[in-house]
N, C-alpha and C positions, 0 to 999 in steps of 0.2 A: 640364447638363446636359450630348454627348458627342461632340463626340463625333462625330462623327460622319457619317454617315447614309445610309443609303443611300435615295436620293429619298424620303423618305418625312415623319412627323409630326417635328415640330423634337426632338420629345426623342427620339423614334428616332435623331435627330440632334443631339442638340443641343449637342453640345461639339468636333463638327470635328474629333473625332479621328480620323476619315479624312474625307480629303481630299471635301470635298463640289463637285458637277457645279454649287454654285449657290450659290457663296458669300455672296453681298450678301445673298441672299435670308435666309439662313440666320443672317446677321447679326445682320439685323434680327429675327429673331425669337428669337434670343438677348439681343439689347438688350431684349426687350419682357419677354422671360422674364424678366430682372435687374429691370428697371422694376416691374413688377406682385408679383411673390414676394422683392422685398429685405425687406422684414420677415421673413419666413420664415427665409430665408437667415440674414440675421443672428441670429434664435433660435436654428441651427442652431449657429452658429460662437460663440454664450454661452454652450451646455450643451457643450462638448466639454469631456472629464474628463482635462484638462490636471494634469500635476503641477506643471508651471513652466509658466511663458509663453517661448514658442515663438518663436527671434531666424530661425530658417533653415528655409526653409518652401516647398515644393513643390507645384503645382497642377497636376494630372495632365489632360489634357486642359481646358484653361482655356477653349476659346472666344473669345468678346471680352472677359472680365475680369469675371464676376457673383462669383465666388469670389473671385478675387484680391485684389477689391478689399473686399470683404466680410472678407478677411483681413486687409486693412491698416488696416481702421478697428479691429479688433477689437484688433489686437496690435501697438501704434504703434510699436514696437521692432524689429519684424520685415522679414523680406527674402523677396522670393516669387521665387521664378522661376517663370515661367508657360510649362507647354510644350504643345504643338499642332502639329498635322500641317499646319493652313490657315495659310499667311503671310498671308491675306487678313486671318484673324479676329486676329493676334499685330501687325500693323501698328497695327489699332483699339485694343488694347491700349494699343498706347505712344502712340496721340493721346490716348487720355484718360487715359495717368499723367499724361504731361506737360500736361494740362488740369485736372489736378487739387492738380498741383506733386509727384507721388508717384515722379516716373522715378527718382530715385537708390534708388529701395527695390522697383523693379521689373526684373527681369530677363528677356527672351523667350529661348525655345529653341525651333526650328523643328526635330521628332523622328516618326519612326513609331515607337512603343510596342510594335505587331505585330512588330518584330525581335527576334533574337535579342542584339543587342549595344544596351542604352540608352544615352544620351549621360553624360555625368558633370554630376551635380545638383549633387555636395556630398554632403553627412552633415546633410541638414536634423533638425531636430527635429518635424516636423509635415508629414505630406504628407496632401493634398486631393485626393480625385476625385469629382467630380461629373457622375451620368449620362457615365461614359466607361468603366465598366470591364464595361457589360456588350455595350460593345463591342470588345472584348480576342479577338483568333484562339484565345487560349490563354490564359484566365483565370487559371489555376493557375500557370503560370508567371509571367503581370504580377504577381500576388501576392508570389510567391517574390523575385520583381526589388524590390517596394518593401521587401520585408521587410528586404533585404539591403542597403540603401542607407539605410534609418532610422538612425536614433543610437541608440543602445541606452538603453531605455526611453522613444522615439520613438514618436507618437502618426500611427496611420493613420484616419482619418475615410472612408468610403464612404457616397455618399449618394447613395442612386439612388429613381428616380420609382417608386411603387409602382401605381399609376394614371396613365392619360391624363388630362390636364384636359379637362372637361367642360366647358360654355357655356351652353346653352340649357335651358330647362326641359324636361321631360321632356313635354307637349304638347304640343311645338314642336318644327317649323312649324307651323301651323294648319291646311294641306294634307297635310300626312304626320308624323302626331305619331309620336315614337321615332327620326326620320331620323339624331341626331348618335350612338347606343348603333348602329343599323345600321350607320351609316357605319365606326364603329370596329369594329365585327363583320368585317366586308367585308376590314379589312387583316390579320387575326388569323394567316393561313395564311402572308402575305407576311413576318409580324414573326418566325414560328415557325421558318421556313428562315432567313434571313437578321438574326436579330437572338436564339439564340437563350437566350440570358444573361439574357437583359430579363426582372425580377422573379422572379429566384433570390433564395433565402437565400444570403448573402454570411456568414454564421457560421459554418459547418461548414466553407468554404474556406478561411477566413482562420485558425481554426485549425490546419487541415492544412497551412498555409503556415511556420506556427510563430508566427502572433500568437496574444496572451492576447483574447481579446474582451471589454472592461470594461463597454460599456453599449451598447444598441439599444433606439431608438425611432423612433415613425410617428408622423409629423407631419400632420394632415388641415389642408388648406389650402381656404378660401371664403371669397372674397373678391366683394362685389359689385361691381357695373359703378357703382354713383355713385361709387364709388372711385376714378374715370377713365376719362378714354375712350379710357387705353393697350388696355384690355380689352379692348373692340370690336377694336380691329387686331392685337393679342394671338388671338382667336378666331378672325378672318381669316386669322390667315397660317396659323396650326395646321389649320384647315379644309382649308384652300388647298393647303398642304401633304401631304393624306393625300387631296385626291379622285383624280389620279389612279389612286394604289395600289387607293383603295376601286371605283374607277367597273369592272371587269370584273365585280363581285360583289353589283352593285347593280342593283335593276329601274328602267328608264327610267324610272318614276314619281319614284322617289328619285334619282336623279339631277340630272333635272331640277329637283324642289325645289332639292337642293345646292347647282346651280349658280346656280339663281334667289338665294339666300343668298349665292354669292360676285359677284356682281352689283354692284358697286359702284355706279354711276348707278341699279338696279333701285329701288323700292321695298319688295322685299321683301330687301334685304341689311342683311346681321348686323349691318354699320355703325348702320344705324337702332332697331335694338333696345334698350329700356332695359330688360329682365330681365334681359342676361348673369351671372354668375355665375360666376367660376374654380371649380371643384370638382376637389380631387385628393388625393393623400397623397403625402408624402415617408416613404422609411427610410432611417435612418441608423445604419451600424455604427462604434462607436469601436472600436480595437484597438490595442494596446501592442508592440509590440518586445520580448520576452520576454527 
């Protein structure tokens, strides 16, 4: 996920690929994101149309390790290096290789992406970006940078959110039914300046980059809340996350529902809901090394 963020929804942000004003926070909802969508993920990293299996492997904006680690179950022969602009989220990282016994097959690189000069990865055979590249100053160039650093016949995977997750039903709250479709309305102007890659077609670049594009697919993700009550705090920190941005563009009515919802002690906080529901899509371009 990127990445990212500038103050805003975690997948606006969600891989700390720039430097985030709020890193724990952002953590955490990268852990939740990993928590709730590791099934996802991992169908993600079974259908990739692999010619061989993948020993040197690159995770382009890693986060705290939803990918990485998602890679190292998949391909137990494999080496990640994990790189990110936040040393906050690449320290979480190596607590949980080394908690998981995985540090000798984990490598962290603390890098801005947005420069002209990247650091030296290797010649992996597999690089990963997750929700990070449509946070890129200059898309067409990070492009051109992986293309160029792939192993010939090296496998590039993008996989960016094609939707916001969604949470509550669309009657809810019971005081302002439609508040969470508003709410995300509300940030649309903020994401469009500031973010605006987010849900491009990623095939017509990657070709102009000189990859082959082998397969693309969307992955619709709904998951209910008996699922866990990651979810609940999952829905919270994403809320949480986009009220400031939304609250100039919303009517005090809706607001105050909002906030009533991020209420923690409240009665009416998303905590105590058992309708939540994750609802999203993921896209995912595989591309070759030509």
């Amino acid at each position: 996920m990127t990445e990212a963020h500038q103050h805003t929804s975690h997948h606006d942000d969600s891989h700390g690929h720039h430097q985030s004003h709020d890193d724990s926070g952002q953590a955490e909802i990268l852990d939740l994101d990993a928590e709730v969508l590791a099934e996802h993920i991992a169908s993600i990293t079974a259908w990739l149309p692999l010619k061989s299996e993948p020993r040197q492997v690159v995770d382009l904006g890693c986060g705290t390790g939803a990918g990485t680690f998602a890679l190292l179950d998949r391909f137990p022969e494999a080496h990640v290096t994990a790189v990110d602009t936040s040393a906050g989220h690449l320290q979480l990282l190596r607590e949980k290789a080394y908690a998981r016994g995985v540090q000798e097959r984990v490598r962290t690189l603390q890098a801005d992406l947005n420069t002209n000069h990247w650091p030296d990865v290797g010649t992996p055979d597999l690089v990963w970006a997750s929700a990070s590249m449509h946070h890129m100053a200059d898309p067409d160039r990070a492009l051109r940078s992986v293309h160029d650093l792939l192993a010939p016949g090296g496998l590039f995977a993008v996989v960016e959110l094609a939707g916001f997750p969604r949470f509550l039903p669309a009657d809810a709250p019971e005081d302002r039914p439609g508040l969470e479709e508003r709410a995300h309305a509300a940030t649309d102007s903020f994401h469009a300046e500031h973010v605006p890659h987010r849900g491009a077609d990623w095939g017509p670049m990657l070709t102009a980059a000189g990859f082959t594009v082998q397969d693309e697919r969307t992955i619709t993700v709904n998951i209910e809340a008996e699922r866990g009550e990651a979810i609940g705090r999952y829905a919270y920190g994403s809320l949480r996350r986009i009220r400031d941005v939304a609250a100039p563009a919303l009517s005090a009515e809706d607001l105050a529902a909002l906030d009533r919802l991020l209420d923690t002690d409240g009665p009416h906080s998303i905590l105590r809901r058992d309708d939540l529901v994750v609802r999203t899509e993921r896209s995912v371009w595989a591309a070759y090394r030509a």
